[in-house]
N, C-alpha and C positions, 0 to 999 in steps of 0.2 A: 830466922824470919819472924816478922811480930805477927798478934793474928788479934784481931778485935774479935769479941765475944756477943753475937747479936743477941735480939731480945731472948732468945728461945733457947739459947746457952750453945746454939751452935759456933765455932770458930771459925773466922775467915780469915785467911794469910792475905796479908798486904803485902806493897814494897813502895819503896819509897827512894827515889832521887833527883839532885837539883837543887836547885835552892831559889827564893822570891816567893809568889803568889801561890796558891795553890792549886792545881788542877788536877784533875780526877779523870784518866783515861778509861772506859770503860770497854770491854770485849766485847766480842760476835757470842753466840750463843754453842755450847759446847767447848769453849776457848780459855785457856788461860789468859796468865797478864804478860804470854811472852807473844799475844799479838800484837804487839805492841812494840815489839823489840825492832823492827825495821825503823820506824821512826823516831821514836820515842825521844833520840837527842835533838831532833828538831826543838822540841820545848824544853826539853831540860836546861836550858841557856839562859834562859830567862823565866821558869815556874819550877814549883815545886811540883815535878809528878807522881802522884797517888794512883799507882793499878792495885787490884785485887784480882784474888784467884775466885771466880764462882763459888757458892756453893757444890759439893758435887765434879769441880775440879781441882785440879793441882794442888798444895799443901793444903786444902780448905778442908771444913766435916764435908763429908758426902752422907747425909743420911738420906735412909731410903723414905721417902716423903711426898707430897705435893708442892713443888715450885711453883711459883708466881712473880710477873716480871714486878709488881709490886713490894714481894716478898723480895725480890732481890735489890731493890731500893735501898728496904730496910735495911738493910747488910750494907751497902753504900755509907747509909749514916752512922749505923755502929764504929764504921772504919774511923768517921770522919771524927768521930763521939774520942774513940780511942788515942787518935793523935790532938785532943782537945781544939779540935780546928771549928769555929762557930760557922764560916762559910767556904765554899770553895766553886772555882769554875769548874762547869762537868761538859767532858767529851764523850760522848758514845755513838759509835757505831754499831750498825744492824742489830743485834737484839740489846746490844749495850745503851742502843740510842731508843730501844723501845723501855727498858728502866730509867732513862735519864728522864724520858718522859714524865714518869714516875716521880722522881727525886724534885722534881720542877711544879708538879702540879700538891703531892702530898706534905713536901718539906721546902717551902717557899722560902726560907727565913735561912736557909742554908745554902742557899744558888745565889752564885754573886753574879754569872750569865751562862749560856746554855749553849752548845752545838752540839745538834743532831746529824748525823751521818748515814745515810745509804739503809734509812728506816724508814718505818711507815707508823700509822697510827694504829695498825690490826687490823686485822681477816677482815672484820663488819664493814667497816667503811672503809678499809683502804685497797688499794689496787696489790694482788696475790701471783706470784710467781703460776707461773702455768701447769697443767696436768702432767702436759710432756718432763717437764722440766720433774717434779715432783717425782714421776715414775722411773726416771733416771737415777734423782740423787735416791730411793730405796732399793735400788742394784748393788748389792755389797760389792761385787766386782767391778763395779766402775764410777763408785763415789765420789774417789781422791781426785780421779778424771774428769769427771763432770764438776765438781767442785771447780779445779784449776780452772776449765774454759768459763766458768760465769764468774770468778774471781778476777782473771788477767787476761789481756789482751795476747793473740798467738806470737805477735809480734816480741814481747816482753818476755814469754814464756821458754824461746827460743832462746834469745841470750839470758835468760835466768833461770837455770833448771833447778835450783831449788837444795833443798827443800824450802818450802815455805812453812810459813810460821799459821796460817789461817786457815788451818784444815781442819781444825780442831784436838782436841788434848787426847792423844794415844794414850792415856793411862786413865782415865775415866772409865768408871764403872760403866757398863751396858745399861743399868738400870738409870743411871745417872743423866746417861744420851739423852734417854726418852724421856726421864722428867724435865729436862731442858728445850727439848723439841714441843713438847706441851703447854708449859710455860709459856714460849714464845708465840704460838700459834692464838693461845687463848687472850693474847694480850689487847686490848680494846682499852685506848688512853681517850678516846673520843669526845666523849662528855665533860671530859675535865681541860681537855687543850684552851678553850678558850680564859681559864683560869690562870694560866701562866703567864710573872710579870715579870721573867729576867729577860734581859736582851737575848735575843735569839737568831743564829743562824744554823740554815738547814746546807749541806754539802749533798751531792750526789751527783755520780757519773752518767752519763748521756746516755751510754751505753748499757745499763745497768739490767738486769733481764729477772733477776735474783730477786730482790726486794724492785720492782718495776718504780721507772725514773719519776711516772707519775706522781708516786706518793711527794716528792720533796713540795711539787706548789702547793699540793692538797695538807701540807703539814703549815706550809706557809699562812697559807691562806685562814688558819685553823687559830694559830696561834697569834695574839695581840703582837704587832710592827716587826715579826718575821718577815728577814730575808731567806730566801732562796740562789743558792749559786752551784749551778751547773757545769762539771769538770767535763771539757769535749772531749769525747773518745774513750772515758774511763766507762769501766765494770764493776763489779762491788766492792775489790779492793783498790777503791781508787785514792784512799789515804796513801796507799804502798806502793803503788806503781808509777801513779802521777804526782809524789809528794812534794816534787816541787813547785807545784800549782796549789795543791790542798792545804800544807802547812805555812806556806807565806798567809795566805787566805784565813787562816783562824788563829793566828798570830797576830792579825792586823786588827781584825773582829773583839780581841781579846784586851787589844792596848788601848781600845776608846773605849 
């Protein structure tokens, strides 16, 4: 597996397949790049898709450090630096879509266009998942549980017992979780959104309780001639559940 070498000499594992344009799927936070693996042939068809393993996950360094969704930008472009690629379209969901934010406002000249997925802009301004919600997912016995319910639909969950791929990366350091859960919390893209000049479209599910559905106008709204589009009935993984809806939808976004 190849691994780009960021500024700071830590190494990041990529992967790489498909062939055309280039895009750059980005994770959830605590996640590898096999969140990605339910979809992922969606665009393989026609892009070249680019995941990475976090810092802190899967083949990646995991040093014991301070992550930053800035900081994990960086590492975005190292990847991009390392396949000699000058631009590329960037996809991220929920904390993936809080670096893309990143990648979009600090490295302009590297975004050829943006979609944002079932994220927010951070804590400060943006609208935060609940107390209840919060106090549930720190129940080590019923994480994976309350995870699934703000993830998929009961409906969905019943004919598809799983495993899923979006629970987060089982082999990640303990210390690793938490510098990733910090990271993502502390992340505040606010003051720079209005800076961003790649086309941009925001996805998120109606139903979304996890990163609240709010955030997508308020990201719209934020960002210069952001769209906002609305999957009915989806929950946070509404790239994976509803992909038949999500990926016609940033396919289409992708080809103008």
């Amino acid at each position: 597996m190849p691994h780009a070498t960021a500024a700071d000499g830590n190494r990041i594992a990529y992967q790489v397949r498909g062939d055309g344009q280039p895009l750059v799927l980005l994770a959830g936070q605590a996640n590898n790049h096999t969140w990605w693996d339910p979809v992922r042939a969606d665009f393989e068809a026609t892009y070249r898709t680019i995941t990475l393993d976090w810092r802190g996950t899967g083949d990646s360094d995991k040093p014991d450090e301070v992550y930053s969704t800035p900081g994990f930008a960086d590492d975005v472009i190292a990847v991009l630096d390392d396949l000699g690629l000058p631009a590329a379209h960037v996809y991220g969901t929920s904390m993936g879509g809080r670096v893309a934010q990143w990648v979009a406002i600090n490295h302009p000249d590297r975004l050829k266009a943006l979609v944002l997925g079932c994220t927010s802009p951070g804590a400060k301004h943006g609208y935060e998942r609940s107390q209840e919600i919060r106090r549930a997912l720190a129940d080590p016995q019923r994480t994976d549980s309350v995870l699934l319910e703000l993830m998929y639909t009961p409906t969905w969950l019943a004919a598809n017992p799983g495993p899923q791929p979006v629970l987060g990366d089982a082999d990640m350091p303990a210390y690793a979780k938490g510098r990733h859960l910090v990271a993502s919390n502390r992340h505040d893209a606010w003051d720079g959104l209005p800076s961003i000049t790649a086309p941009t479209l925001i996805l998120h599910g109606t139903d979304d309780i996890f990163s609240p559905v709010a955030n997508a106008q308020l990201l719209a709204d934020r960002i210069p001639g952001a769209r906002a589009e609305l999957v009915q009935g989806a929950r946070h993984a509404y790239f994976h559940e509803f992909r038949a809806v999500a990926s016609p939808l940033v396919l289409e976004f992708l080809a103008h």
